[in-house]
matplotlib code that plots the C-alpha trace (Angstrom):
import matplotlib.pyplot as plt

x = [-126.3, -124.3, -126.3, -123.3, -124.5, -127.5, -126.5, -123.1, -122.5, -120.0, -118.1, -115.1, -118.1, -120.1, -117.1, -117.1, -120.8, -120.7, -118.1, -120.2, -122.4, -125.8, -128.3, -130.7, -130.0, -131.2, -129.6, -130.6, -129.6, -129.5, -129.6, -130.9, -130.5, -127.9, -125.8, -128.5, -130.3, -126.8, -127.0, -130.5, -129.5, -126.5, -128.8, -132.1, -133.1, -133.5, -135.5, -134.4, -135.4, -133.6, -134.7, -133.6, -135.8, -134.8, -135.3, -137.2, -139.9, -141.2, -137.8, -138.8, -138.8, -140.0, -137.5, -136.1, -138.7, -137.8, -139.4, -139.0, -139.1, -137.0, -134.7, -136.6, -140.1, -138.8, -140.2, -139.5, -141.6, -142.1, -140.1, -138.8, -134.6, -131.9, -129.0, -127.1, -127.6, -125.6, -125.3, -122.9, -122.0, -124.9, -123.7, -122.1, -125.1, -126.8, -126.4, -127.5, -126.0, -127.1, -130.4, -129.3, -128.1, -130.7, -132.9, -131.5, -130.3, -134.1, -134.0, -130.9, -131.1, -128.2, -126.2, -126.6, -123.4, -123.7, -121.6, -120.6, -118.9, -117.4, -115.3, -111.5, -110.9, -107.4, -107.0, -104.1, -105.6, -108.1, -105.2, -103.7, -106.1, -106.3, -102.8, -101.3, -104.0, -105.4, -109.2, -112.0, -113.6, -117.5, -117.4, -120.0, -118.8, -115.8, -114.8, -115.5, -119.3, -121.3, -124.1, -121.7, -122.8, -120.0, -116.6, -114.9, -111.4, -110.8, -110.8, -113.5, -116.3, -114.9, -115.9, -119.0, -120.1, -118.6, -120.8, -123.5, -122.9, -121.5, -118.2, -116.0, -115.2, -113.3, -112.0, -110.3, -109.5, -111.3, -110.7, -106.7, -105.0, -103.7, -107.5, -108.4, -106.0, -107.1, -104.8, -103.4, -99.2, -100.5, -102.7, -99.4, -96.6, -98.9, -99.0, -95.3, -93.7, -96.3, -98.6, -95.2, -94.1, -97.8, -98.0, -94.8, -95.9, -100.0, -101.9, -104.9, -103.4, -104.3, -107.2, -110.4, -112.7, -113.0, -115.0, -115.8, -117.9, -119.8, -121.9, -123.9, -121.6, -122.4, -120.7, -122.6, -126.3, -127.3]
y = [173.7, 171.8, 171.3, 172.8, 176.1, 175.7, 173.6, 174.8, 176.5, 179.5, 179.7, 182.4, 184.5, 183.6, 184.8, 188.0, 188.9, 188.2, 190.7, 193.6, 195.3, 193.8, 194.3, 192.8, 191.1, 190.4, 187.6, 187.2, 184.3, 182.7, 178.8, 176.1, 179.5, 177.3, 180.7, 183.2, 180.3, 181.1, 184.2, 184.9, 183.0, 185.2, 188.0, 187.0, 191.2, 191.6, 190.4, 188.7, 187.5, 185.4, 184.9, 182.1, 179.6, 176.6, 178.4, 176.0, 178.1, 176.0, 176.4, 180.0, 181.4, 183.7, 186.3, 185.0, 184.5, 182.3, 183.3, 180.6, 183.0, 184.9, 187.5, 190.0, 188.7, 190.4, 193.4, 196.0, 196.8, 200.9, 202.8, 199.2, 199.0, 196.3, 196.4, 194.6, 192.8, 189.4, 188.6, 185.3, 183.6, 185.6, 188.4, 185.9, 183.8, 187.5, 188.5, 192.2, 192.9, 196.4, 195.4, 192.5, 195.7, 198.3, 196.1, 195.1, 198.3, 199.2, 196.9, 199.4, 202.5, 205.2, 202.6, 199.8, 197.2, 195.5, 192.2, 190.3, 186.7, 186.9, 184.1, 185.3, 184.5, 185.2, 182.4, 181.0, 177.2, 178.9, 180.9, 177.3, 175.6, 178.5, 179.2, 175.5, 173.2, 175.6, 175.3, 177.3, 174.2, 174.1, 172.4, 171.5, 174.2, 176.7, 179.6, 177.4, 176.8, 175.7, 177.8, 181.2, 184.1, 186.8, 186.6, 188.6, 190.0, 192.1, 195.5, 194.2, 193.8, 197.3, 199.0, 197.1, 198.2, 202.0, 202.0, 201.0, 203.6, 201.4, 202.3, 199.4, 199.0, 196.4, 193.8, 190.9, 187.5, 184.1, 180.3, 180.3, 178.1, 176.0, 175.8, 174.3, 171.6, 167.9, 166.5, 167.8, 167.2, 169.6, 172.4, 172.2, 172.3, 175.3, 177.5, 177.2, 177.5, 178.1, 181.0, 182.9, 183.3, 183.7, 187.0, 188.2, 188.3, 189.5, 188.4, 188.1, 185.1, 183.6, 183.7, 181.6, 184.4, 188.4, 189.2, 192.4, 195.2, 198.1, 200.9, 203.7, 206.0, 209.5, 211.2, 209.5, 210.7, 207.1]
z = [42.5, 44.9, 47.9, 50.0, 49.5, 51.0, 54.5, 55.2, 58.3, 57.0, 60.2, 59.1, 58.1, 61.2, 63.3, 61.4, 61.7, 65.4, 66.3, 65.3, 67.4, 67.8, 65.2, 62.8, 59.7, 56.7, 54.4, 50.6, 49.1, 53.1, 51.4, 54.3, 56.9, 58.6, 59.2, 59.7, 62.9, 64.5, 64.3, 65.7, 68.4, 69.5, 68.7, 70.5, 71.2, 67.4, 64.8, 61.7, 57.7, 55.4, 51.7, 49.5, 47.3, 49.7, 52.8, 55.3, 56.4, 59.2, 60.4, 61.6, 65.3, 67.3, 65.9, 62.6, 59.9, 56.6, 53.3, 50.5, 47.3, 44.7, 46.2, 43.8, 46.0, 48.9, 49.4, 52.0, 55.0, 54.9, 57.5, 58.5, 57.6, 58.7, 60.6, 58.4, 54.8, 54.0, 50.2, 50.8, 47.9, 45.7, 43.8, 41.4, 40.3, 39.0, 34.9, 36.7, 39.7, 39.6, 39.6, 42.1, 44.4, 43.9, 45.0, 48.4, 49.6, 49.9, 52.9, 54.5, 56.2, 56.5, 59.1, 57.7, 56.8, 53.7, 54.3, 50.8, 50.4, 46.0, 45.2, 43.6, 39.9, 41.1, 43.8, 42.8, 42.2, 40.3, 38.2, 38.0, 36.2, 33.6, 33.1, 33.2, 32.6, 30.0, 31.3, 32.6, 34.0, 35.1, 38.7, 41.4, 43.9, 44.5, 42.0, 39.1, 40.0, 37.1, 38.0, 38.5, 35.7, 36.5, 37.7, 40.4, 40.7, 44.3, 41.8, 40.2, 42.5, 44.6, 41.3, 41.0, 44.8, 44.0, 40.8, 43.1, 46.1, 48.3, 50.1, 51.9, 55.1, 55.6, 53.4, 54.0, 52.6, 53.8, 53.0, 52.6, 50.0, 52.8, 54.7, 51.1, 51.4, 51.8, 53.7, 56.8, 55.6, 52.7, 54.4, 56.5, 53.4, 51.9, 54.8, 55.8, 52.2, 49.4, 51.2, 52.4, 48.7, 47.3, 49.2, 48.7, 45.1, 45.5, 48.8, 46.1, 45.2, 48.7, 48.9, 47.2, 48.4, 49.1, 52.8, 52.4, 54.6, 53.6, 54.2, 51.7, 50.6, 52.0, 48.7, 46.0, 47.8, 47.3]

ax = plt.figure().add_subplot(projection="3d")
ax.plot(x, y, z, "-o")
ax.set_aspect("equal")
plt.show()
């Protein structure tokens, strides 16, 4: 796996977290903990955890602890629940992610926002390379990641998190096609004339990956 996952910063999802109300947070999956170090510092009052097989644990402090191990390692401290729970990037790497989910909401209590980072099968460059250049390539990073099990669609991975009790909250779309742009003349051509038209036909399009909130669904019993 690209080492990109595992050091890169995640600011649009960053921004997102922050604007909630204080809490703590779990993050499975949490890579280098570049993300989840920013947000124990914002959020000094609470305590914090991120799980990944690269996590540097002497990179813990005073209220964030690092656990190198399996996401399935984790196991939950009785009576003990999170604020919220960040899968960024993570759902897609599982053959089971019912098994992937089940497991995590054990961390959650009644409250608790489940926040989820999927890439979209239907970004249009991804759609592009499919339709027109005939390929479903295997690539270091992006939608295409070599290491990716299961692909997601926007209905896709809302009936995946229905199946699995979970009912969004917000959803919205992050890393534009024009933010994926090289140069500056073409993030600036994209966002001008090509993003316009894109959403007139499906915003999905858009978009290389779904941001989306939830919370336990209280009709389910789950």
């Amino acid at each position: 796996m690209s080492s990109h996952y595992y050091s890169n910063q995640r600011q649009e999802v960053l921004s997102h977290i922050i604007k909630h109300r204080p809490g703590s947070v779990v993050e499975f999956g949490c890579g280098k903990d570049v993300l989840l170090q920013s947000v124990a510092r914002a959020w000094r009052e609470f305590s914090h955890l991120g799980v990944d097989l690269a996590a540097d644990e002497s990179a813990s402090t005073g209220n964030l602890v690092l656990r190198q191990a399996n996401i399935f390692e984790a196991a939950p401290t009785p009576g003990h629940t999170f604020d919220y729970v960040l899968l960024l990037d993570v759902i897609e790497h599982f053959a089971n992610p019912d098994e992937l989910l089940a497991h995590v909401k054990q961390f959650a209590g009644p409250n608790t926002i489940f926040i989820f980072s999927i890439p979209n099968i239907r970004f249009a460059i991804a759609l592009y390379k499919i339709l027109f250049k005939k390929d479903f390539p295997e690539e270091a990073g992006g939608v295409f990641d070599k290491t990716h099990l299961r692909f997601y669609t926007r209905k896709k991975i809302l009936r995946l998190l229905a199946h699995n009790g979970l009912a969004p909250i917000e959803i919205t779309g992050i890393n534009s096609l024009a933010e994926v742009q090289p140069t500056r003349f073409r993030r600036t051509l994209t966002r001008f004339s090509v993003m316009p038209l894109l959403s007139l036909i499906d915003r999905e399009l858009v978009f290389q990956q779904h941001l989306i909130s939830c919370k336990l669904s209280t009709t389910t019993g789950q």
